[in-house]
Backbone bond lengths (Angstrom), bond angles and torsions (degrees), N, CA, C in turn:
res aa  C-N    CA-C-N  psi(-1)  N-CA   C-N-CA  omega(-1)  CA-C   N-CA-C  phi
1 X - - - 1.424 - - 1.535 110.02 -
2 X 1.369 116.04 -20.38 1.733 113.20 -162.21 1.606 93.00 -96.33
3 X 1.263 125.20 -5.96 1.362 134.16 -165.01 1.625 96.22 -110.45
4 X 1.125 120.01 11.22 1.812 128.89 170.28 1.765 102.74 70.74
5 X 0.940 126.57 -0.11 2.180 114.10 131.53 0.989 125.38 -9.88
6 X 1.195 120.56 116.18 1.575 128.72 174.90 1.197 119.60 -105.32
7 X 1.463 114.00 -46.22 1.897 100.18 153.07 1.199 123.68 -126.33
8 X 1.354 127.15 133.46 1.795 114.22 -179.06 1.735 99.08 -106.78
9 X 1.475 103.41 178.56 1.559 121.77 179.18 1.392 87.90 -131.71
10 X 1.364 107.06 153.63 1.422 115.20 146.10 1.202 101.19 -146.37
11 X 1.674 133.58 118.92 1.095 128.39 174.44 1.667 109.44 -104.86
12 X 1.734 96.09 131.41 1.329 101.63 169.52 1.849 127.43 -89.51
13 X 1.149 129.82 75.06 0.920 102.16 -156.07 1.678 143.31 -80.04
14 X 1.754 106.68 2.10 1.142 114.44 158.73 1.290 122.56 -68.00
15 X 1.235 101.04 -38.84 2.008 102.06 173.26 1.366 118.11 -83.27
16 X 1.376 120.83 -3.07 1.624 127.27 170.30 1.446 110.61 78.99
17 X 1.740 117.92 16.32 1.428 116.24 -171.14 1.785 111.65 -110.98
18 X 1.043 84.26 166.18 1.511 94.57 167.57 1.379 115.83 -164.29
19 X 1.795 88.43 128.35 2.057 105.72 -169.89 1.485 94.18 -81.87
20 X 1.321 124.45 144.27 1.499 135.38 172.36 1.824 93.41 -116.04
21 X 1.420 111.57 131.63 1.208 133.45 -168.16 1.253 87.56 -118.07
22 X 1.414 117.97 143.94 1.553 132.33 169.33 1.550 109.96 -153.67
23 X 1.603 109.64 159.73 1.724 98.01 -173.65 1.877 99.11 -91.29
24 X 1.361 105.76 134.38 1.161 113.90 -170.72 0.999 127.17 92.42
25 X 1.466 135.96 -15.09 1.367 133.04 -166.06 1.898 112.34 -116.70
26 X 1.289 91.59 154.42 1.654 86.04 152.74 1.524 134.87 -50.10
27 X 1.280 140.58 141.72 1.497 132.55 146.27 0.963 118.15 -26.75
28 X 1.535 122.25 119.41 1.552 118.72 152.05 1.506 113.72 -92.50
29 X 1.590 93.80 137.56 1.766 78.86 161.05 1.580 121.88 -155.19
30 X 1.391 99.41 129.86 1.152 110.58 -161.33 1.360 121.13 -75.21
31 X 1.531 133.99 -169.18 1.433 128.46 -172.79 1.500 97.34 -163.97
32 X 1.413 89.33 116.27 1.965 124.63 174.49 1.610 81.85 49.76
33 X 1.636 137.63 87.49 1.451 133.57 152.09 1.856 84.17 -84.63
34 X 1.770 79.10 166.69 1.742 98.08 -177.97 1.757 82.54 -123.83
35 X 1.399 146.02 -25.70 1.500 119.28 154.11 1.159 112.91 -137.94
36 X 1.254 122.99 -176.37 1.541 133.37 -163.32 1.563 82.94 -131.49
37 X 1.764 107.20 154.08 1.447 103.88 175.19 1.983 83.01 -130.07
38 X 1.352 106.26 156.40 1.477 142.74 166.89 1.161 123.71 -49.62
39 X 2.045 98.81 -33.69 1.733 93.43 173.54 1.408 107.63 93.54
40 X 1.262 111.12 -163.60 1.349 143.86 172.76 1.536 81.27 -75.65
41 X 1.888 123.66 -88.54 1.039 124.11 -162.68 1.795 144.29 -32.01
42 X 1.534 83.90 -21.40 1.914 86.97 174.57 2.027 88.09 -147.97
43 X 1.150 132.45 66.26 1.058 154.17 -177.72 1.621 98.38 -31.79
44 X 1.387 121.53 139.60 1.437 116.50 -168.58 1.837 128.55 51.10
45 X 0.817 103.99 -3.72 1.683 119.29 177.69 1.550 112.73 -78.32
46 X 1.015 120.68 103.13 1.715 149.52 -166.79 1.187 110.06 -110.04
47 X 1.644 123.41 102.52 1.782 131.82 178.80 1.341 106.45 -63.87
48 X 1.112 159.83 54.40 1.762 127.14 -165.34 1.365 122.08 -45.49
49 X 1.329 139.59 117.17 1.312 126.83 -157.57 1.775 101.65 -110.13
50 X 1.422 91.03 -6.73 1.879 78.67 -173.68 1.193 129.40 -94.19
51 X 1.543 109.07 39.35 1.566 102.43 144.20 1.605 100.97 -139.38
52 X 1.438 102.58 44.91 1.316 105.86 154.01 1.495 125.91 -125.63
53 X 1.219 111.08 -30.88 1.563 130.44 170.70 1.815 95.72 -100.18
């Protein structure tokens, strides 16, 4: 984020989470998602996470 990032991931995948980083905001973090979406920032852009978590 201090490097001008607008959204990060960090997926945990033993704990089944994932922190959503945004500029300005709190951490979100989710529990066992099956996708991540792009946002505003990569518009239509869909993570599939379930065969990673």
């Amino acid at each position: 984020m201090e490097n001008g990032a607008r959204l990060g991931w960090l997926i945990n995948v033993e704990a089944k989470q994932v922190e959503i980083y945004r500029q300005g905001k709190d951490v979100e973090i989710l529990e066992n998602p099956t996708t991540l979406s792009g946002e505003d920032i990569l518009p239509g852009f869909l993570f599939d996470l379930t065969t990673i978590i």
